[in-house]
N, C-alpha and C positions, 0 to 999 in steps of 0.2 A: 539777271543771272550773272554770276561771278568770272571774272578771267577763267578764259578755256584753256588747261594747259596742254592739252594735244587733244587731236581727235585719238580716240583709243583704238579704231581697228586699225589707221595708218601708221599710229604708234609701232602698236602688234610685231606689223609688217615688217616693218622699217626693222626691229630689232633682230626681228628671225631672217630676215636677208643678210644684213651685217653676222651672222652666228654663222647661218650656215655657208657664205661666203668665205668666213674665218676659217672655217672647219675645212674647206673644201681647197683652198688654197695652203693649210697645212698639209693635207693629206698629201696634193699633186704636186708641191714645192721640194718637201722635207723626205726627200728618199731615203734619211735615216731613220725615220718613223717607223716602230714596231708597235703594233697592238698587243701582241702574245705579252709585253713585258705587265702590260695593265693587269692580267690575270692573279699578282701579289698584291690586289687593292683589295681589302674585306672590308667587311660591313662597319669594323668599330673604326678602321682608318677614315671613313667618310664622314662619322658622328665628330672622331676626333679635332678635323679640318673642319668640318661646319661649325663647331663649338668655339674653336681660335677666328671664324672670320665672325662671327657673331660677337663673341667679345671684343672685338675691336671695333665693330662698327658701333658696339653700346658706349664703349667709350668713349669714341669722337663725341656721339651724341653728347655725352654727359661733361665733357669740354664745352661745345656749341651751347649747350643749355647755361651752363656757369657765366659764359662769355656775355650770353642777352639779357641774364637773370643782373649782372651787373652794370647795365646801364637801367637798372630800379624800371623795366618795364614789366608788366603783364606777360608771362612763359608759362602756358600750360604744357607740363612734361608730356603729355603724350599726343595733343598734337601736336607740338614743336618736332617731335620723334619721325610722325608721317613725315613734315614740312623737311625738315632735314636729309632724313633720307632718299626721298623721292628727288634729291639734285644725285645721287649717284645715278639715276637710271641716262643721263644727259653724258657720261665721262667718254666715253668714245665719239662726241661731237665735237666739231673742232670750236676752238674757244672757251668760253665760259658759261656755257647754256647751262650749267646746273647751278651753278650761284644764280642764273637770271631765273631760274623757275622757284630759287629758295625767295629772291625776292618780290617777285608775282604771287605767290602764296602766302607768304607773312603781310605784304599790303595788304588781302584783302582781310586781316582782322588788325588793320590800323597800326602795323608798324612800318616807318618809316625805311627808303632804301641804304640811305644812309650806315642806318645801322647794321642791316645785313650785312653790307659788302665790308663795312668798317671789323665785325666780328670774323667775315670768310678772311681777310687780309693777317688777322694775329694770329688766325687758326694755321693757314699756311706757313706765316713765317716763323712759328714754330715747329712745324713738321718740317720744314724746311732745315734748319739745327737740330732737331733730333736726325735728322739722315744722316747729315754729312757729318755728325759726331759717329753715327753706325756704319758710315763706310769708310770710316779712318784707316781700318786696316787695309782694308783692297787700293785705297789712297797710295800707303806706303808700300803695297807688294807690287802692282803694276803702276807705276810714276807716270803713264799716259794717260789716266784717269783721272790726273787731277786739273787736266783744262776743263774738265764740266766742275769738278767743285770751284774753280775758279772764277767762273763765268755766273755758278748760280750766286756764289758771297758777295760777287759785283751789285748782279740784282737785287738782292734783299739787303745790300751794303745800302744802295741810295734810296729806296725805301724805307730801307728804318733811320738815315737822316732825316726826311722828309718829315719823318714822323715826330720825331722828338723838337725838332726846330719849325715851330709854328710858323715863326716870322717869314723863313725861307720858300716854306710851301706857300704861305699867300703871297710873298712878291709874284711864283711863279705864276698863280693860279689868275693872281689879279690880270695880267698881261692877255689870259684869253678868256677872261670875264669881258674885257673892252673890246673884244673882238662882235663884227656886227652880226656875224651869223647868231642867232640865236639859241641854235643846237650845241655849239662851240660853247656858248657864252653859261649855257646849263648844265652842262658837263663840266665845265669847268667847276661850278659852285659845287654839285657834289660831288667832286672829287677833295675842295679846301674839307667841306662838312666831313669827311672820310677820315682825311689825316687827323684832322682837331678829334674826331671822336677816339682815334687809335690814341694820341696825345695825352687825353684826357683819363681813359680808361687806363694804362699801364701802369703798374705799379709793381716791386717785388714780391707781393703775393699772388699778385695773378699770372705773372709773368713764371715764378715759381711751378702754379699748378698747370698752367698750358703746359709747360713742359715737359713736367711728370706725366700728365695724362696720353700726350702726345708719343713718350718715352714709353708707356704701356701699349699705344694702342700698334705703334710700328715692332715693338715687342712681339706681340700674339700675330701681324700679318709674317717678322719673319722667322715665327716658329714654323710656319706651316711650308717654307721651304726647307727649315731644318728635317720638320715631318717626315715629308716629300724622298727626301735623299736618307734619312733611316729607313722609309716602307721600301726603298732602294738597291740596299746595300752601297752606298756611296758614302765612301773611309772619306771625311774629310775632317778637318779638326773645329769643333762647333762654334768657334769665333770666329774664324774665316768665311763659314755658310753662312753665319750671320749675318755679316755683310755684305753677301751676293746682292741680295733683293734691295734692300737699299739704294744699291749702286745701282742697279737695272734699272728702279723707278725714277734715279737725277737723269741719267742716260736716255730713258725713255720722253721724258719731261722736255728734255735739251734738243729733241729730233725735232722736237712741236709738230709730232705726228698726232693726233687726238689719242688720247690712252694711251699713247707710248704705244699701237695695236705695232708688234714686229720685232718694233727697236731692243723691246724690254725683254721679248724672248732671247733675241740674239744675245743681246748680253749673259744674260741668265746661263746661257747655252754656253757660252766662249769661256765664262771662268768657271763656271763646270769642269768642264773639257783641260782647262788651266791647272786644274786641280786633279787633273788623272781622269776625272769622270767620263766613261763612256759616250761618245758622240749621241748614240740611240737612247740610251738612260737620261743624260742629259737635258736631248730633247724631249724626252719623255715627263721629266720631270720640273722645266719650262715650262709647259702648256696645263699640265693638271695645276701649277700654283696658278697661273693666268687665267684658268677657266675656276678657279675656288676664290677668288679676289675680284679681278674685274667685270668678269661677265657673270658673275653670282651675285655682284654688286648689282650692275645695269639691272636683272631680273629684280631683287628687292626693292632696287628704286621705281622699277615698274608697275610692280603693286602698290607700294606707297603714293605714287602718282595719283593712280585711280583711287585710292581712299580720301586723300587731297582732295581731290575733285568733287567726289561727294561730298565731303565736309561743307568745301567750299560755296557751293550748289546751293547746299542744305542752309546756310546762312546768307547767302543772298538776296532769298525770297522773303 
């Protein structure tokens, strides 16, 4: 039998304690919490927001497919789609548990880890420029917000040296290759394997379409706070909204809380609030984008998980 990636009733569990935990600590925390204001949500407003977080999640996919499809491997688009998705169900785990169950899943039909994590690495550090080009403006309107854009062009600053200068990356890597631990000494070779594949692979055509794609898919997650603040009534000017959620999600990322679960609402909540918007609206309209995004994600990844699993299963025997 093939890698087990969770038991599924502990899974279950595990997610409905983390929800209703969430839920239960907004309620008891957030004394500016009004339910009455939810009663302007209808039926097409939920289609409209499920239809923008669906679109984006196709697009990631169809980035991650182009990404594997050009190291000339074997990509079947639709289970590549399970395998992909089922790392969202992992985003509120602290760490990287969802790249490790992308690459637990793509082993077992003989792709290397290598490439996963070489493909998760271009994948971010272009969402990572499409943000901070999207939260340019809340950059320039609040000036205390730009020690996280600072902090993150740090990290993806020596990253992408690392990447483009072979030479540098193997002096470093060589140093704990000769290290005696052994676990030391293998992490280290796939991390050189990592950079050389990022090296190898980049070019201004791909580089181009991660972008663009990247550019649509942070697009359609922050329409659905533009949405959010029209189903509202919250006057704000739509290039400013724009850049809420952006900003919440570097803010979030920068706490190194798992999902940003808190960080991303407070933010969200503060330049709202910055913006005139109602404390209770505000928060209001925090937590529907974070329950239509992240924990709508975790769910999708959820099921994808168990479909994995049976594929997985299914070609084992």
């Amino acid at each position: 039998m093939g890698p087990n990636i969770t038991k599924k009733r502990s899974f279950v569990f595990i997610f409905c304690f983390i929800s209703l935990a969430y839920i239960i600590g907004v309620v008891v925390l957030d004394e500016h919490l009004s339910f009455d204001i939810l009663d302007v949500i209808k039926l097409r407003d939920v289609v409209s927001i499920l239809s923008l977080f669906v679109l984006s999640i196709f697009i990631r996919y169809v980035r991650w497919h182009f990404l594997m499809k050009s190291q000339r491997i074997s990509h079947d688009f639709v289970r590549g789609f399970f395998f992909y998705v089922a790392g969202f169900a992992y985003t509120a785990t602290p760490g990287k548990v969802g790249e490790l169950s992308r690459v637990i899943h793509y082993r077992s039909v003989g792709v290397s880890s290598d490439i996963v994590i070489s493909s998760f690495i271009i994948e971010r550090f272009f969402d990572l420029v499409v943000v901070l080009l999207m939260a340019s403006t809340i950059f320039l309107i609040f000036p205390d917000f730009k020690i996280i854009a600072f902090s993150i062009i740090i990290m993806i600053g020596g990253l992408f040296i690392c990447s483009i200068n072979v030479r540098l990356s193997k002096k470093i890597c060589k140093k704990f290759v000769k290290n005696k631990k052994f676990k030391v000494a293998r992490f280290s070779c796939l991390i050189y394997k990592v950079l050389l594949n990022i090296n190898h692979r980049m070019n201004i055509k791909i580089a181009l379409i991660c972008f663009v794609l990247g550019g649509a898919a942070w697009t359609c997650t922050s329409f659905i706070l533009i949405y959010a603040c029209h189903m509202f009534n919250v006057i704000i000017s739509p290039i400013q909204i724009f850049s809420v959620y952006p900003t919440a999600m570097l803010s979030g990322a920068v706490s190194f809380i798992p999902g940003g679960i808190g960080a991303t609402e407070a933010v969200i909540v503060f330049l709202l609030n910055q913006f005139d918007a109602p404390i209770p609206v505000a928060s209001t309209v925090a937590l529907l984008v974070r329950f239509s995004t992240l924990w709508l994600a975790m769910f999708i990844g959820i099921l994808c998980t168990f479909i994995s699993s049976i594929y997985i299963e299914k070609h084992s025997n």
